[in-house]
C-alpha positions in Angstrom: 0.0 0.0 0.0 1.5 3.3 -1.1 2.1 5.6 2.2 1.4 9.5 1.8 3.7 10.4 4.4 3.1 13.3 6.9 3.1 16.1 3.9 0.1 15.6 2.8 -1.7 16.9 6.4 0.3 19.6 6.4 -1.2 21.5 3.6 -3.7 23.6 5.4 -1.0 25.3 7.1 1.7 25.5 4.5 -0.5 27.1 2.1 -2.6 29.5 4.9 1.5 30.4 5.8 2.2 30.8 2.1 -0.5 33.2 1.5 0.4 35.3 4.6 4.2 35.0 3.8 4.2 35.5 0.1 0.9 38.0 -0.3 -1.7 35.3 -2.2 1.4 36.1 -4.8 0.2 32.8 -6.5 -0.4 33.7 -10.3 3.9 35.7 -10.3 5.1 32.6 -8.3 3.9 29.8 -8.6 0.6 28.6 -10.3 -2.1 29.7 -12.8 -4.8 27.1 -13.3 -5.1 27.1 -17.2 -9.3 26.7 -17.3 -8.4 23.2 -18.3 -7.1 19.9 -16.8 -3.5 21.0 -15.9 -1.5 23.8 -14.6 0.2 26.9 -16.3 4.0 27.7 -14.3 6.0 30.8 -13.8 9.2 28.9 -13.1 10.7 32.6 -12.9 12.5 33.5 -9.6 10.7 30.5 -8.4 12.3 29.5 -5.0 10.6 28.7 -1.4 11.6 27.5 1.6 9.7 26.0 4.3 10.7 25.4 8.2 9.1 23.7 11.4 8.4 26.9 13.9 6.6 26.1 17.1 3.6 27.2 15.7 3.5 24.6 13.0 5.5 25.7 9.4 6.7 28.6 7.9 7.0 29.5 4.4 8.8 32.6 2.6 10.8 33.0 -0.4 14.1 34.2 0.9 15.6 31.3 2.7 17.5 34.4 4.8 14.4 35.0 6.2 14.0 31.7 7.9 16.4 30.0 10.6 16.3 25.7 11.4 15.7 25.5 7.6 14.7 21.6 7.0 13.7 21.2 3.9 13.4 22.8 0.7 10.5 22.7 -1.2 8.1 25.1 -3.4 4.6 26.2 -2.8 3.2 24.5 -6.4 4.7 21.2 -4.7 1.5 21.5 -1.7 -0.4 22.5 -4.3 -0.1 19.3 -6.1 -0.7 17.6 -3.5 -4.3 18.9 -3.3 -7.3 17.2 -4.5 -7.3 18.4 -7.5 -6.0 16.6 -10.6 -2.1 16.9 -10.4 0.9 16.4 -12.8 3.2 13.4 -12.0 6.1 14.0 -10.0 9.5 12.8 -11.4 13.0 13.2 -9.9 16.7 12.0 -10.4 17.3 9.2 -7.4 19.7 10.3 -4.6 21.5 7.1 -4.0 23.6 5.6 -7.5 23.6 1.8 -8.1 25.6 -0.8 -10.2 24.1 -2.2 -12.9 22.2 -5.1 -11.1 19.4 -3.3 -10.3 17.3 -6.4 -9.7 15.6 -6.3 -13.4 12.9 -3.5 -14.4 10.9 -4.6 -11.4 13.7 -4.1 -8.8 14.5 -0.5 -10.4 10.3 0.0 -10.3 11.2 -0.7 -5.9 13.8 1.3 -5.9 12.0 4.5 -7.3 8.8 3.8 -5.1 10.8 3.4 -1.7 12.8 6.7 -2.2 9.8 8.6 -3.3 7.4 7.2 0.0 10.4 7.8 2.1 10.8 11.3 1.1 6.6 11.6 1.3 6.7 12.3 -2.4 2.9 12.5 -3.5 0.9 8.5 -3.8 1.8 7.4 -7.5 3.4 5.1 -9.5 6.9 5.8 -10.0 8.8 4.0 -12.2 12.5 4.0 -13.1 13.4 5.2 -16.8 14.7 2.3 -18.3 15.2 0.4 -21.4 15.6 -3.7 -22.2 16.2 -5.4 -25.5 12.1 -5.8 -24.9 11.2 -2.8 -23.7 11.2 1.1 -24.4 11.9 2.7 -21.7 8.9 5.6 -23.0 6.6 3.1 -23.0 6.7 2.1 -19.6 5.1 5.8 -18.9 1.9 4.1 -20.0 -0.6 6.9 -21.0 0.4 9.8 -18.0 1.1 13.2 -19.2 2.5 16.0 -17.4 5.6 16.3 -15.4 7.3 18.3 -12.7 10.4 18.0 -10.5 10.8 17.8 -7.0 10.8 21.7 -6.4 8.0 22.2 -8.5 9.4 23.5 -11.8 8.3 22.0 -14.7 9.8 19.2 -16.7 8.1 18.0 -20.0 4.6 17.8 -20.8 3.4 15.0 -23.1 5.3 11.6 -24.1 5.6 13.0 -27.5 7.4 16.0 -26.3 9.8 13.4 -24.3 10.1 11.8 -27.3 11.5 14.5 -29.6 13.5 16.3 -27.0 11.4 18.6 -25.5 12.0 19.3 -22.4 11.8 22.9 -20.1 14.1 21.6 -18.2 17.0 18.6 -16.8 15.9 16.2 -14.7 18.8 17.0 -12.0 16.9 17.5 -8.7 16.0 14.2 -6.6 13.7 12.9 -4.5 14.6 15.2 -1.6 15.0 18.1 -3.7 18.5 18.4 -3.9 20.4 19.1 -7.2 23.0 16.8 -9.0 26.1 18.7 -8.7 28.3 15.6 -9.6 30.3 15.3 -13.1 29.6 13.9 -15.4 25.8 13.1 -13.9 25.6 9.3 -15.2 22.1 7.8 -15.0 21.8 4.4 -16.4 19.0 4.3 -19.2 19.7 1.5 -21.5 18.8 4.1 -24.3 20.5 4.9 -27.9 19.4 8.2 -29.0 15.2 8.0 -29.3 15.8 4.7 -31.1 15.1 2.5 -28.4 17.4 0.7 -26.5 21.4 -0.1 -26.0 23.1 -1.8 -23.6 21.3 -2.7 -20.3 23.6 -5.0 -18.1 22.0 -7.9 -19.0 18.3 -6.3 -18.5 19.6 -4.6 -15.7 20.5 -8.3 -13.8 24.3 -7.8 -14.3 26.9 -5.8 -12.3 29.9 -8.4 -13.2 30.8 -8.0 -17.2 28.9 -5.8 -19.7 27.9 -2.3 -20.6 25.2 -0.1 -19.6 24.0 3.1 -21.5 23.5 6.2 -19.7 22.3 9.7 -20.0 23.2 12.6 -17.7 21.5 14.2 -15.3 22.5 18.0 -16.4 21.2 16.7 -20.4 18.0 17.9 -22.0 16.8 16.7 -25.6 18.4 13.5 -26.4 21.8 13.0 -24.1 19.3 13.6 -21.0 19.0 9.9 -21.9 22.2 8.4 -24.2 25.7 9.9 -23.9 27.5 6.8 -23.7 28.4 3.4 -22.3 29.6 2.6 -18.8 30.6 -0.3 -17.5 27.9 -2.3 -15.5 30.1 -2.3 -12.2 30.4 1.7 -12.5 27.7 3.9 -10.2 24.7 5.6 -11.9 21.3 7.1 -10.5 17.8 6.4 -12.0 15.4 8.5 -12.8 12.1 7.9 -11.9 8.8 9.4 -13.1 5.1 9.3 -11.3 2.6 7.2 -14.3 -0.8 7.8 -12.8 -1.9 11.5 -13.3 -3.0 12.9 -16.5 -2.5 16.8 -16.5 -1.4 19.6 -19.1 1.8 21.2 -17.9 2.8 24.2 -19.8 4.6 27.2 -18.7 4.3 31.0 -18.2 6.6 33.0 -20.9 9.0 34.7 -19.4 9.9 38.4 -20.2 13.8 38.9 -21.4 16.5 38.1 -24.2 16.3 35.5 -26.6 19.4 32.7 -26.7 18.9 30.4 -29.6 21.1 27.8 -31.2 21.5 27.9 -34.9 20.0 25.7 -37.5 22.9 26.6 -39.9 26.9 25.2 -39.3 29.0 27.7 -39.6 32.6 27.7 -40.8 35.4 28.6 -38.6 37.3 31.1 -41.0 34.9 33.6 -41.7 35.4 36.1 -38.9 33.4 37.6 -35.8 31.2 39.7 -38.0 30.1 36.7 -40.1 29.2 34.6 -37.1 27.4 37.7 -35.9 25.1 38.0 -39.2 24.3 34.3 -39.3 22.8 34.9 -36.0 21.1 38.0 -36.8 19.7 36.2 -40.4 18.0 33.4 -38.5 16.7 35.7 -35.7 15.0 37.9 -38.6 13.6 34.7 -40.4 12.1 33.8 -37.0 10.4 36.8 -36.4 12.6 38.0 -33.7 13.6 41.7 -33.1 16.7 43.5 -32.0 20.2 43.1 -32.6 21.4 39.1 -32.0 25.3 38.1 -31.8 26.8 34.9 -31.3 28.2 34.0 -28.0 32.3 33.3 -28.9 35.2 34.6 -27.2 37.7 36.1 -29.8 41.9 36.6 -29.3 42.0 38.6 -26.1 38.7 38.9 -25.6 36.1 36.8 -23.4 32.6 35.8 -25.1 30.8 37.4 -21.9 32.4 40.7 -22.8 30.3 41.1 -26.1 27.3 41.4 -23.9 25.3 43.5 -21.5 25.7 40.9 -18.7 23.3 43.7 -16.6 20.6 43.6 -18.4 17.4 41.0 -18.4 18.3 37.7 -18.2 18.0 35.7 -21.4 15.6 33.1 -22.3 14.7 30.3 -24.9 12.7 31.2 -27.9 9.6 29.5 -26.2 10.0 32.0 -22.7 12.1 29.3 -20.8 14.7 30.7 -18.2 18.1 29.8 -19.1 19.5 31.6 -16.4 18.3 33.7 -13.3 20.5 36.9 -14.2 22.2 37.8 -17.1 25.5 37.7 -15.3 24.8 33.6 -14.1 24.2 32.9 -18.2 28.6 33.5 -18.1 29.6 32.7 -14.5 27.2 30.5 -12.9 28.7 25.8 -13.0 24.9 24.9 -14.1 22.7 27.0 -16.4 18.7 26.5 -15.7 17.7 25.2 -19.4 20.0 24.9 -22.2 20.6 26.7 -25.2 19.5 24.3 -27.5 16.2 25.6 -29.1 16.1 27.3 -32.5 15.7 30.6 -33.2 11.4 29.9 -34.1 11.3 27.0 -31.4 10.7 24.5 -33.8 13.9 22.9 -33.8 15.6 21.6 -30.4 19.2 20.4 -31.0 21.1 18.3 -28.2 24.5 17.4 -28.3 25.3 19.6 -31.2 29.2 21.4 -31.6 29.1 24.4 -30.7 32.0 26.9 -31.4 32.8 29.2 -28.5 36.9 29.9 -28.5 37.3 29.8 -24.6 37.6 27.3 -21.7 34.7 29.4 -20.1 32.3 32.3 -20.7 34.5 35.2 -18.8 38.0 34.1 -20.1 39.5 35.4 -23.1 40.5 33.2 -26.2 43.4 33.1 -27.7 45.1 32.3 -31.5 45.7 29.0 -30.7 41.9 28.6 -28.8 40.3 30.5 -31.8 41.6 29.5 -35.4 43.2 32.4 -35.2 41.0 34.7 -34.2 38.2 32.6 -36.7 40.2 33.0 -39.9 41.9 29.9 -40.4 40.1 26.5 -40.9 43.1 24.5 -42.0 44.0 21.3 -41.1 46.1 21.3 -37.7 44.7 24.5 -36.2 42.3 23.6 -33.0 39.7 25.8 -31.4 37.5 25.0 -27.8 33.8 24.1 -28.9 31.0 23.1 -26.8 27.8 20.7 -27.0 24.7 21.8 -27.2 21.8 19.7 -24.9 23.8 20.4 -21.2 23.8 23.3 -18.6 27.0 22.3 -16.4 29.0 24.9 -18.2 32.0 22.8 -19.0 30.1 20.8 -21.3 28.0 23.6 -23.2 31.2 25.9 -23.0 34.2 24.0 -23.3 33.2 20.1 -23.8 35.8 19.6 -26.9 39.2 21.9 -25.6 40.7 21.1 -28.9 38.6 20.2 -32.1 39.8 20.9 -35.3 39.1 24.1 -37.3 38.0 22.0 -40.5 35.0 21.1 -39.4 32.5 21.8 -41.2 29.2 20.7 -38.5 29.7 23.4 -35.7 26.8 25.8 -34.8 26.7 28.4 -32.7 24.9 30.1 -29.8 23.0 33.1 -30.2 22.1 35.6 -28.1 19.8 39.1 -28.4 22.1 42.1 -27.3 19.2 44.3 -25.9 15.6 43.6 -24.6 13.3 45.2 -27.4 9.9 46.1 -26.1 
């Protein structure tokens, strides 16, 4: 029998606290019922804390505010827990495992007991997994709508799982903590959306074999396949509520656009030539204002060619990608990546990117930059990202030396100034 834990009871008071705290602040916060089954999010500055007081819980959203903090949470995750229909919970599992996880079934435990022991919501959780039999897709049976742990929303329908749509990584587990670790395996058993890889044996195995894996700071397809590890290696699970049926969408929100482009562009053709590709797709899209790509040039730093001040920038479909401007260049894990085309049709994972530097605020060089992106021949190298990820080093500076012939490499795109 599934066990609702003790959060459940509490709502009454976390939500009368929440509305005294936070100003019935609901609709700038946290949630907007849509008029349909489902729920609308602002995932924008959308942090809460909640402690035990001697007069039951308090909630605000400056964690200064509180002392004998001991938990984490958000107010959308009492909400959820109401009577009304709710999206499914999934998270990224605290503990990793070797690659006997006791079949499908005995990864199925393993997600239920973590998410009843951290008095996640009553559902189904099931561990995101793939066999030489199964899908691991499939095993999501007919739900729709997903959130994390702390509220913010993941994906909405299988189809959008399916084609790499995601609002956000699945890096925040069952007790609302975030995956800080590198590289973030989680065993999957997945190659790209095909279907399945490696699995340990069906996930029986931790003495021979491989084991795909996606990681936990991935969105489109490496949040599920970016390699092989061996089957006596550690990797989490993720696990994902199946019962509830429930739109998730989210709130637009207001600031720069970041894209990545649909075209490849070639190392040797200079700054400004990176600059107009970026500015050509942003006009074919619709967007306004002046767009530049985000490289770092010989003796200069990419994060110097913008406003870092100004609004913070955002995917094409209103996603954050980062709180501030400034945490876009400085921060070790974005929000969302910048892997969305410029008309938000297109959502490219794992792409190369060319960026010139090991990181956002440091300079390039000649030798980190073709040349100051003149020089594609053969033997010159230049630092390139990969689209899909927000731990910096891999959308920044995954590939430290790739070769300036390629001919594949996209860049990153981002408006200069907020256009009203």
């Amino acid at each position: 029998m599934k066990k609702k834990g003790l959060l459940p009871f509490l709502i009454p008071i976390l939500f009368s606290y929440f509305v005294i705290v936070c100003n019935v602040e609901l609709q700038a916060e946290t949630i907007v019922a849509t008029g349909e089954v489902g729920y609308q999010l602002n995932i924008n500055n959308f942090n809460t804390y909640r402690e035990a007081t001697s007069n039951g819980v308090k909630v605000a959203s400056d964690s200064n505010s509180l002392s004998n903090k001991t938990a984490i949470t958000s107010p959308i995750q009492l909400l959820l827990l109401s009577e009304e229909e709710a999206p499914n919970i999934a998270f990224l599992t605290s503990e990793a495992f070797n690659g006997d996880l006791g079949g499908l079934a005995g990864a199925d435990k393993l997600c239920q007991d973590l998410a009843e022991t951290a008095g996640l919501p009553a559902n189904t959780y099931v561990a995101w997994l793939s066999t030489p039999s199964v899908n691991a897709i499939d095993r999501l049976g007919n739900a729709r709508g997903w959130v994390r742990v702390d509220g913010k929303p993941l994906a909405d329908t299988l189809a959008d799982i399916s084609a790499g749509r995601m609002f956000l990584p699945l890096r925040v587990d069952e007790l609302g903590n975030f995956d800080n670790t590198s590289p973030g395996y989680v065993w999957t058993g997945n190659i790209n959306w095909a279907g399945y890889g490696d699995s340990c044996s069906s996930w029986t195995s931790s003495d021979q074999g491989m084991g795909e894996y996606g990681t936990s700071d991935g969105m489109g397809y490496v949040f599920k396949d970016f390699g092989g590890l061996s089957c006596r290696g550690l990797a989490r699970l993720y696990c994902f509520g199946v019962d509830n049926n429930a739109r998730v969408t989210v709130v637009p929100a207001v600031g720069r656009i970041a894209f990545i482009t649909r075209g490849s562009w070639m190392s040797d053709g200079g700054v400004a030539a990176a600059d107009q590709l970026c500015q050509d797709e942003a006009m074919q899209a619709g967007l306004n204002g002046t767009f530049k790509t985000l490289i770092a040039t010989d003796g200069a730093s990419a994060a110097s060619r913008f406003n870092s001040d100004g609004s913070p920038w955002v995917r094409p479909d209103g996603v954050v990608i980062a709180p501030t401007g400034a945490e876009l260049f400085s921060s070790d894990y974005i929000d969302s990546a910048i892997y969305q085309s410029a008309d938000g049709l297109g959502y490219y994972a794992n792409s190369g990117i060319w960026t010139g530097a090991i990181d956002p605020t440091t300079a390039g060089t000649s030798d980190t930059t073709c040349k100051n992106w003149t020089d594609s021949s053969d033997g010159n190298t230049a630092i390139s990202g990969r689209s899909g990820f927000t731990a910096q080093w891999k959308f920044f500076a995954f590939d430290p030396d790739y070769q300036c012939s390629a001919t594949w490499k996209h860049l990153y795109c981002l408006q200069d100034n907020l256009q009203n």
